[in-house]
C-alpha positions as CSV (number, residue, x, y, z in Angstrom):
1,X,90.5,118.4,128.2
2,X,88.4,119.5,125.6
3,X,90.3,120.2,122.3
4,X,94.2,120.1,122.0
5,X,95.1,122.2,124.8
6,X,97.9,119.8,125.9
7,X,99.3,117.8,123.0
8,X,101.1,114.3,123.6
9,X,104.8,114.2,123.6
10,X,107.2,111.7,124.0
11,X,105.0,108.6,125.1
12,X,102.3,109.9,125.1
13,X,99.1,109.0,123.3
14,X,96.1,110.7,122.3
15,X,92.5,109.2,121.6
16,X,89.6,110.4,120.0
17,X,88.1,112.9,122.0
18,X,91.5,114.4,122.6
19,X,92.1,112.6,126.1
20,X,96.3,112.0,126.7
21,X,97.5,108.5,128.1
22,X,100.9,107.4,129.0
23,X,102.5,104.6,126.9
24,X,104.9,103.9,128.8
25,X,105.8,104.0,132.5
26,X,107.4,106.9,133.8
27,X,107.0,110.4,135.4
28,X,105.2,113.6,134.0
29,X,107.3,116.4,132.5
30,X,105.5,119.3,130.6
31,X,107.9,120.8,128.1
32,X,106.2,124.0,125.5
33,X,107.5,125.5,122.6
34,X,107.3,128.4,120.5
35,X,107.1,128.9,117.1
36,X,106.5,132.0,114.7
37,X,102.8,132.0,113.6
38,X,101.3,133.3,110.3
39,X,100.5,136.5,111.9
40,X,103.0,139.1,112.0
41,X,104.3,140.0,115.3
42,X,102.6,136.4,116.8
43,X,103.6,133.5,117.9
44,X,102.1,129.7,118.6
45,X,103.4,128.1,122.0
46,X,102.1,125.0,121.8
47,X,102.0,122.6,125.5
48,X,103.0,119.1,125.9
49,X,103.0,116.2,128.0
50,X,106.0,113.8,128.4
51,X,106.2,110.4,130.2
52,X,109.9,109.7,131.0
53,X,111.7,107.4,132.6
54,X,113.2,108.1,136.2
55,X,116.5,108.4,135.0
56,X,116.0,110.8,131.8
57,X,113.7,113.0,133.7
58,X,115.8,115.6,135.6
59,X,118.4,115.9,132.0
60,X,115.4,116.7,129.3
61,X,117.2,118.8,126.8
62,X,115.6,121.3,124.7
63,X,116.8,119.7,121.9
64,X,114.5,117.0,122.6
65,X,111.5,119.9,122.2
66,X,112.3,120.9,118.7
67,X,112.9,117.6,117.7
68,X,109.3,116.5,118.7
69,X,108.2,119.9,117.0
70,X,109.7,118.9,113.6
71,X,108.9,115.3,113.9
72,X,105.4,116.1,113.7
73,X,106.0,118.7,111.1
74,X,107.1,115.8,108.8
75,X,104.2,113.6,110.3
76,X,102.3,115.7,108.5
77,X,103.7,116.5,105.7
78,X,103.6,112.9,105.4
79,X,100.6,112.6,105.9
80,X,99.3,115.1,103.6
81,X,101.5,112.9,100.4
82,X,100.0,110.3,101.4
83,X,96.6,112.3,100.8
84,X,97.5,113.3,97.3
85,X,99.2,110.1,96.8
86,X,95.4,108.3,97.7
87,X,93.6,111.0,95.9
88,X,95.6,110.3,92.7
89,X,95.3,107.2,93.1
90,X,91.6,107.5,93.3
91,X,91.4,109.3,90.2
92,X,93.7,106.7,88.2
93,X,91.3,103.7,89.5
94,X,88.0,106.1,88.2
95,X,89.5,106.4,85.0
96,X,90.2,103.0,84.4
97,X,86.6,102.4,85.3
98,X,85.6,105.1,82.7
99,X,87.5,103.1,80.3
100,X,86.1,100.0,80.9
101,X,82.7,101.0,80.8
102,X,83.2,102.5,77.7
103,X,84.5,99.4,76.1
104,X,81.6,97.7,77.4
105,X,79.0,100.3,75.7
106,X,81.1,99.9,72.7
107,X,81.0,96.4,72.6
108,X,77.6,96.0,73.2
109,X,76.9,98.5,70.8
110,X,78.9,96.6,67.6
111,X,77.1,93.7,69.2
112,X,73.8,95.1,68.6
113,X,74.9,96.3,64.9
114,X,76.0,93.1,64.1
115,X,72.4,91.1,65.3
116,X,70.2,94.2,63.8
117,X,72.7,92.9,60.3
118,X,71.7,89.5,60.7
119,X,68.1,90.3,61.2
120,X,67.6,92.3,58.4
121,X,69.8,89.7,56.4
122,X,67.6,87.4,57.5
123,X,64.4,89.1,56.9
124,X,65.6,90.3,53.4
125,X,65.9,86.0,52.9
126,X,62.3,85.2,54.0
127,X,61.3,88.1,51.0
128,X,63.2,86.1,48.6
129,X,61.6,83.2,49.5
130,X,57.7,84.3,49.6
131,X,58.5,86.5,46.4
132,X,60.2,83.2,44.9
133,X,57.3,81.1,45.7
134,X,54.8,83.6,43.9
């Protein structure tokens, strides 16, 4: 199939390219549901695949539909926290780094200071000394 025109349901995987395996052994059941879209006076019916065993296949409630439905509802809720939750993350790690490099800059500039004060310190003794021995 190209796309999601049949999405995986119970034991049922999907790969890449949108291609549906079983993961587990079983027989084939389609199942659909429908669900109100963002449109008004629309709705989403959405196909998918089931692998279940012999004995579950002729009693495959509808419950069973809308449970996959909102399962995958929270999947991605889920997933989408776990977004934020890495992208916060993400930020909290850059500003550390911020920080660090700007400790770095400042120590390197008091470090700086401090041999540019010796220097001159240093120099102003060598004038001393030649202006001693005249």
């Amino acid at each position: 199939q190209r796309g999601t025109k049949f999405h995986p349901g119970l034991n049922v995987g999907m790969g890449r390219d949108h291609t549906l395996f079983a993961l587990a052994e079983g027989k084939v059941k389609f199942s659909r549901t429908v669900r109100p879209s963002v449109k008004r006076h629309s709705r989403k019916v959405r196909k998918f695949v089931n692998i279940l065993p012999e004995e579950e296949y002729h009693a495959f409630p509808k419950e069973i539909e809308e449970d996959m439905y909102d399962t995958r509802l929270r999947l991605k809720q889920h997933r989408l926290e776990q977004k934020a939750k890495d992208r916060a993350t993400l930020e909290h790690e850059r500003a550390e780094f911020k920080e660090k490099i700007e400790q770095y800059r400042q120590n390197e500039k008091s470090e700086r200071e401090a041999r540019v004060a010796a220097f001159k310190e240093k120099m102003a003794a060598k004038e001393m000394q030649a202006a001693d021995a005249k």
